[in-house]
C-alpha positions as CSV (number, residue, x, y, z in Angstrom):
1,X,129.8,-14.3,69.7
2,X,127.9,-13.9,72.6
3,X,124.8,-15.2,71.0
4,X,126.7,-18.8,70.0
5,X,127.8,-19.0,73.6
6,X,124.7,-18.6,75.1
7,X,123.0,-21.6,72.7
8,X,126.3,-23.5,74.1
9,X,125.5,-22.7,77.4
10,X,121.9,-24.1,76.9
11,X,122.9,-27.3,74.9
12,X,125.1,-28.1,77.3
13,X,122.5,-27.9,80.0
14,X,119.8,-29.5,78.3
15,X,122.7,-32.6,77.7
16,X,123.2,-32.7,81.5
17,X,119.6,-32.5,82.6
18,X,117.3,-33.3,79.5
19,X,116.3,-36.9,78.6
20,X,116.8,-36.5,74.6
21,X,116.8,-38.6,71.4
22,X,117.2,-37.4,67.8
23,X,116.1,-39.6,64.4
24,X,116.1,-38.4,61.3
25,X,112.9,-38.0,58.9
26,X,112.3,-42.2,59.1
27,X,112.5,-42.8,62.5
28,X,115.9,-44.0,62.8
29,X,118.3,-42.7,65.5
30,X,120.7,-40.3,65.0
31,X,121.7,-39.3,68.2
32,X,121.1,-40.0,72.1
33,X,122.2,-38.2,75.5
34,X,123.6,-40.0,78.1
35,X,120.8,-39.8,80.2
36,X,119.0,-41.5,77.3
37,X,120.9,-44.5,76.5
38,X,121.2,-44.7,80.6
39,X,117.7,-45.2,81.4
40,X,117.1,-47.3,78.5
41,X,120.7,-49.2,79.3
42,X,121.9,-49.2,75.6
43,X,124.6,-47.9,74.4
44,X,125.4,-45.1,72.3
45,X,126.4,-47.6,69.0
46,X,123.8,-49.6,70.0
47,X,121.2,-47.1,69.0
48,X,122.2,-45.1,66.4
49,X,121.2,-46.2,62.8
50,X,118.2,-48.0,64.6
51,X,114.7,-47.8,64.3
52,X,113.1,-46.0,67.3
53,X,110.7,-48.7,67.6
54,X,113.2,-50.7,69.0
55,X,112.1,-49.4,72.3
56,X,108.4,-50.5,71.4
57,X,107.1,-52.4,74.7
58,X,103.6,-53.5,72.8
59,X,101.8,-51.6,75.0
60,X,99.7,-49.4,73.0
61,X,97.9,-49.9,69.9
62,X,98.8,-49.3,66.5
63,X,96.3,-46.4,66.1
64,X,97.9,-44.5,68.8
65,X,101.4,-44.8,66.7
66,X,99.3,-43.7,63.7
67,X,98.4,-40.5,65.5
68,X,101.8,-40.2,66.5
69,X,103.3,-40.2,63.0
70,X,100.5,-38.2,61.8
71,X,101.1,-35.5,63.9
72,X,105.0,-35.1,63.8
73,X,104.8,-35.5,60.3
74,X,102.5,-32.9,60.2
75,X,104.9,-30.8,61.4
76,X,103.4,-30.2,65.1
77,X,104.7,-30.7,68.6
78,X,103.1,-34.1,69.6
79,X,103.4,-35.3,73.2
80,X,101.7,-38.2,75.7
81,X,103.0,-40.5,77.8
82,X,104.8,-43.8,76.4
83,X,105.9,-47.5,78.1
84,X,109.0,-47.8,76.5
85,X,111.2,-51.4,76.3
86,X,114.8,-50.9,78.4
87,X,117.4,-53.4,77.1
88,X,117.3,-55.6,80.1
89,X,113.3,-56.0,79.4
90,X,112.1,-53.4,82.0
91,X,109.2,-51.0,81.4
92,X,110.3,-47.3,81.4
93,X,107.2,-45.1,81.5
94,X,108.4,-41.3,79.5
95,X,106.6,-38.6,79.3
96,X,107.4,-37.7,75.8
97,X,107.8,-34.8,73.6
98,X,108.5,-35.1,70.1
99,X,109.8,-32.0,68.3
100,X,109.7,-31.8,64.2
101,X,112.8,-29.7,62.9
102,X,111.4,-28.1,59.6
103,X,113.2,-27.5,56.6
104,X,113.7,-23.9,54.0
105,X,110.2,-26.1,52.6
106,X,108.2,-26.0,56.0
107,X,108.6,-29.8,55.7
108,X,110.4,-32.1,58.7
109,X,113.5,-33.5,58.0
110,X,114.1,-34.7,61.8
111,X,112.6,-35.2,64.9
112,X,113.6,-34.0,68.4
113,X,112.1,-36.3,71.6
114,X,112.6,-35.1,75.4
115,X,111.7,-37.1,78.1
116,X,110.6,-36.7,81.5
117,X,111.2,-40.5,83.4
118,X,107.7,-41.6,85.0
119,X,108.7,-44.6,86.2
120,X,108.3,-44.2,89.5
121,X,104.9,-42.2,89.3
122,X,103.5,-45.2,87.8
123,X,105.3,-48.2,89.8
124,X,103.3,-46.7,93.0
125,X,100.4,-46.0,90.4
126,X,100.6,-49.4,88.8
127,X,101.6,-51.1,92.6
128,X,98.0,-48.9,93.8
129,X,96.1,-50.9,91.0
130,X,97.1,-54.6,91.4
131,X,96.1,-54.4,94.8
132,X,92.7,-53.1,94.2
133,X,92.3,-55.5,91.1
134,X,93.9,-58.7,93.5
135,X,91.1,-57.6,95.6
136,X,88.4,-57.6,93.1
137,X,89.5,-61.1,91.3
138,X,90.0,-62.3,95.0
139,X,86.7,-61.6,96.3
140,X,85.4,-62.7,92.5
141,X,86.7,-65.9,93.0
142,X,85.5,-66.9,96.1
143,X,81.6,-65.9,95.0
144,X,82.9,-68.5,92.2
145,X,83.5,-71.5,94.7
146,X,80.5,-70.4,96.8
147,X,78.2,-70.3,93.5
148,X,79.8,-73.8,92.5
149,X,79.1,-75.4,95.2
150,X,75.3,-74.5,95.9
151,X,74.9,-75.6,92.3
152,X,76.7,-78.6,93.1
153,X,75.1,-79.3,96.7
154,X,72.1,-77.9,96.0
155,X,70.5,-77.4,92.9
156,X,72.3,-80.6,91.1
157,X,71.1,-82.8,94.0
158,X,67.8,-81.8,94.0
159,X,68.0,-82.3,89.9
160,X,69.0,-85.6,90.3
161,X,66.7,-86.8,92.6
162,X,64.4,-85.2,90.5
163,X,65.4,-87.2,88.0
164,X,65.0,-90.8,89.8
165,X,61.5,-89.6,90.3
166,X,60.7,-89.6,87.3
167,X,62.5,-92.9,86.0
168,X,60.3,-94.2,88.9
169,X,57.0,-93.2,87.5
170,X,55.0,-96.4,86.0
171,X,55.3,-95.9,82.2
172,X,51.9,-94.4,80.6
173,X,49.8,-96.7,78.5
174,X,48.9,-94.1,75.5
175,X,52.0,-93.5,73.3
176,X,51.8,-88.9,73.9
177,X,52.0,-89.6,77.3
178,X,55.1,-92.0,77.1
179,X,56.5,-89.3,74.4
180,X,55.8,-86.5,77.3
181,X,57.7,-88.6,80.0
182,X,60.4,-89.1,78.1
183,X,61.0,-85.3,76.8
184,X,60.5,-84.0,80.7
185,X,63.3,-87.2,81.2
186,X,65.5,-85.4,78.5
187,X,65.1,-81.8,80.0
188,X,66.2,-82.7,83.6
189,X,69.1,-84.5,81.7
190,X,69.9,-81.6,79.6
191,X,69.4,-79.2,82.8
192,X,71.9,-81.4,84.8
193,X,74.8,-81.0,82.6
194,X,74.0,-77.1,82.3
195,X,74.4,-76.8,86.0
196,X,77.5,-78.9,86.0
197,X,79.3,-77.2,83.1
198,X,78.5,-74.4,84.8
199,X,79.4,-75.4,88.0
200,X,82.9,-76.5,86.2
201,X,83.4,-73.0,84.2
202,X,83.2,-71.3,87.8
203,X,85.6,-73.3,89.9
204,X,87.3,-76.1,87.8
205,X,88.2,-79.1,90.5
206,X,90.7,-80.0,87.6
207,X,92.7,-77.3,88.4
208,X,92.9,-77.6,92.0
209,X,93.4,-81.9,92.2
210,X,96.0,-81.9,88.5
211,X,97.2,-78.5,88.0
212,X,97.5,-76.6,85.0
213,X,98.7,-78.5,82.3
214,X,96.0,-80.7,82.5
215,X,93.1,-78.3,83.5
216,X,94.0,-76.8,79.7
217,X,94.0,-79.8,78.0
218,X,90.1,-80.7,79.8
219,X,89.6,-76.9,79.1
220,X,90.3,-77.2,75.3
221,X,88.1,-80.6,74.9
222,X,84.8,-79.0,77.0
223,X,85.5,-75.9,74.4
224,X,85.5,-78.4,71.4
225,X,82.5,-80.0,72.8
226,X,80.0,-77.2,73.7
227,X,81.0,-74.4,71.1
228,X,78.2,-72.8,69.6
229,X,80.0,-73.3,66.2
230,X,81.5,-76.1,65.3
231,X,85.2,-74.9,66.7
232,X,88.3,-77.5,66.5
233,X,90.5,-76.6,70.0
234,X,94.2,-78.4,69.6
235,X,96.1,-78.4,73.1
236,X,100.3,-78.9,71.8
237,X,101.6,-77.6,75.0
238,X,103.1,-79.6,77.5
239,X,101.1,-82.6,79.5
240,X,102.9,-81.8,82.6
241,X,103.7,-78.8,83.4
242,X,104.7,-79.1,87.4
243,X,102.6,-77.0,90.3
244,X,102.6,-73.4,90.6
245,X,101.6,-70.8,93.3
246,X,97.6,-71.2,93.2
247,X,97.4,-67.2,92.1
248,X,99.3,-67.5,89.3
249,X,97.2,-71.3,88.1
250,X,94.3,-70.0,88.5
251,X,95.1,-66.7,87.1
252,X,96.4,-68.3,84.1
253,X,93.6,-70.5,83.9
254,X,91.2,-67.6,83.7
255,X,93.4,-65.5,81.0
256,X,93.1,-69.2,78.7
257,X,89.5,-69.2,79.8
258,X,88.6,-65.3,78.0
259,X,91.0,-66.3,75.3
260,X,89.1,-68.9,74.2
261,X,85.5,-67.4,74.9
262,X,86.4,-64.2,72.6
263,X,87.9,-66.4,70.3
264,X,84.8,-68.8,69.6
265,X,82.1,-66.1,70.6
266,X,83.4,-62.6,69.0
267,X,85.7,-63.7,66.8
268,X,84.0,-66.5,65.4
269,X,87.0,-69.0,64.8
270,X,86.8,-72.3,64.7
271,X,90.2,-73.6,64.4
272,X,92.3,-72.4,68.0
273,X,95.8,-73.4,68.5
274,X,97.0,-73.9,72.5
275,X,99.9,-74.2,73.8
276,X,101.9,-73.8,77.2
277,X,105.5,-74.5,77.9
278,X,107.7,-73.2,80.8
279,X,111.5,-72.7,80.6
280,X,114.0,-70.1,82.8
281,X,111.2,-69.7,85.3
282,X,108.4,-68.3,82.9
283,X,105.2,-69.8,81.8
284,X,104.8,-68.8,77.8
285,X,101.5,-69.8,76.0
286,X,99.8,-68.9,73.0
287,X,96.1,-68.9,72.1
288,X,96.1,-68.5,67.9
289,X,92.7,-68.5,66.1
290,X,91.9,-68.3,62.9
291,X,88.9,-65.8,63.3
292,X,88.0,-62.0,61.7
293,X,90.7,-60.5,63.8
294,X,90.0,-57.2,65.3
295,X,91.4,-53.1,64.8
296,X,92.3,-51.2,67.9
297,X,88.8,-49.4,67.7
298,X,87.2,-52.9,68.1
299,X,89.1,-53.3,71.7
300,X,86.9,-50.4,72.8
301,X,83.7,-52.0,71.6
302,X,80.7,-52.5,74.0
303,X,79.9,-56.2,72.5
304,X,81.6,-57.8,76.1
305,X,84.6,-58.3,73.6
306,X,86.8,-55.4,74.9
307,X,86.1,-56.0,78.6
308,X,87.4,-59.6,78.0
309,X,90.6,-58.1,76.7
310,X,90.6,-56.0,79.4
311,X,90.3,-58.4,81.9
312,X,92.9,-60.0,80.5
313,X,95.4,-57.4,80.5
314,X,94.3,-57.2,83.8
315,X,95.0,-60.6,85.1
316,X,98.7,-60.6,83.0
317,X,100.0,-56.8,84.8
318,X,98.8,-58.7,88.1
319,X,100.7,-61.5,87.7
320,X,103.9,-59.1,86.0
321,X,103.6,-60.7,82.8
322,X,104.2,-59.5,78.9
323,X,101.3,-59.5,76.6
324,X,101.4,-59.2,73.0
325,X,98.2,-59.1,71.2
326,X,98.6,-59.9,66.9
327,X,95.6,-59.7,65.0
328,X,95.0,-59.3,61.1
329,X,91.6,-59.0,59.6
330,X,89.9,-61.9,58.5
331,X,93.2,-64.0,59.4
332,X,92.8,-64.2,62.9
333,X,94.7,-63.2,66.2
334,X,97.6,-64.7,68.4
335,X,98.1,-63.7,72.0
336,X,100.8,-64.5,73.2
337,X,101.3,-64.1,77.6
338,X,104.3,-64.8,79.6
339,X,104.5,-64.9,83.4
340,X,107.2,-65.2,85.6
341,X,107.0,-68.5,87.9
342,X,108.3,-70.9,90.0
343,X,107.7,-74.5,90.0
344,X,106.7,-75.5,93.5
345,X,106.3,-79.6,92.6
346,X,106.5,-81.8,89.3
């Protein structure tokens, strides 16, 4: 008697103090503390008989799920720290311990999870790291306007007058000189739109005289134009999209901008869907290509295609955006960003 009352006594404490969840063998909830369903704000009936990837923010790979599964299923004590999805939409960081209950066959039949809330440990964590990233990408973009305009002022001048120079020069009477003139002519052409595409692709005037909508739109047809593959760039999103807070254009701009670059360079697509819209104070865009897609392993690679990634999930947490990344091999990959903003002018 005294034995039951005791495990009472500790259920009953665990209940008042312990972040728990129960699912059965599958995944799917059978049970949920209060303190559970309150820092996800569901309710009770709203979780039971659900998959727990319901709470699944998209924040970690596939493979780190796999490992998950592997391990409980196993039957061992798995734990690490998880973003979950609140109901609202909020990011509730748990450190989380999953528990296998084993049957007379040594074999689980369903899971325990406690939770300690992080959440505040990682809003000063995650609060710490924008505003040494702002200060990075900050003090990254303004070597970008100082690069552009030395190109612009400097070098392109002097390319140009270069260039007069030569159309000035009295045309050669044998026919390899005249062939010589005209492939050094050719060159400092060549070289001048280098140094202006260039000069472009590090501060885009687009941007700052038009705005967004139609920086993407010139964005998608320079793509289309100097791909190293033939690669087909379709803008759908919206012509006008109204004027933002520069941070979050130019930000934006520069999420597109890796997009596409991974898409055509590592990916190898050449088909890539673009689109931007903006509804309920939210910019939502899409870059879909039809390239070799990519496993989780590949977003570690040391090709310059993982860093890209990770700038961009750099850029997006700035800006407190959602970013989903979809990608099937040898279909292609779809990420899809949305940031909150507010339309200063239309």
């Amino acid at each position: 008697y005294d034995t039951i009352k005791d495990i009472k006594k500790i259920n009953f404490a665990l209940e008042l103090e312990t972040i728990m969840m129960h699912t059965d063998r599958y995944g799917v909830i059978t049970y949920a503390n209060e303190k559970f369903c309150e820092i996800l704000k569901y309710k009770k009936e709203e979780l039971i008989g659900q998959r727990f990837d319901m709470l699944n923010s998209h924040y970690h790979t596939q493979h780190f799920f796999d490992v998950l599964w592997e391990t409980i299923s196993s039957g061992n004590v798995w734990n690490d720290e998880i973003r979950n999805k609140a109901k609202d939409g909020s990011y509730i960081w748990l450190d989380t311990t999953i528990i296998p209950v084993l049957n007379d066959e040594n074999l689980p039949n369903q899971y325990i999870a406690i939770y300690t809330d992080l959440s505040e440990k990682f809003k000063q964590s995650v609060n710490e790291h924008k505003i040494r990233t702002s200060s990075v990408l900050e003090g990254q973009e303004r070597e970008r306007r100082k690069i552009a305009r030395e190109l612009h002022d400097g070098l392109g001048q002097m390319l140009t007058a270069l260039k007069f120079n030569i159309q000035g020069i009295k045309t050669p009477s044998s026919k390899k000189d005249q062939v010589h003139i005209e492939g050094i002519k050719q060159m400092i052409q060549e070289t001048i739109l280098e140094v202006r595409r260039i000069s472009f692709d590090l501060m885009p005037s687009v941007l700052n005289d038009f705005g967004l909508a139609a920086a993407l739109q010139h964005l998608s047809e320079r793509f289309s134009i100097v791909g190293i593959n033939k690669v087909s760039i379709e803008y759908v999103g919206l012509k006008d999209i109204g004027r933002f807070e520069k941070n979050i254009e130019i930000n934006t701009y520069r999420i597109i901008q890796e997009a596409l670059n991974n898409a055509i360079k590592y990916a190898e697509a050449t088909n890539i869907i673009l689109d931007l819209q903006f509804d309920d104070s939210c910019i939502h865009f899409s870059v879909k290509d039809n390239g070799k897609g990519f496993t989780p392993q590949d977003k570690r690679k040391s090709d310059g295609s993982g860093r890209g990634m990770t700038n961009i999930r750099e850029r997006v947490s700035l800006l407190n955006g959602n970013l989903i990344f979809n990608s099937i091999i040898a279909e292609g990959t779809t990420i899809t960003v949305e940031i909150p903003a507010i339309i200063l002018s239309t």
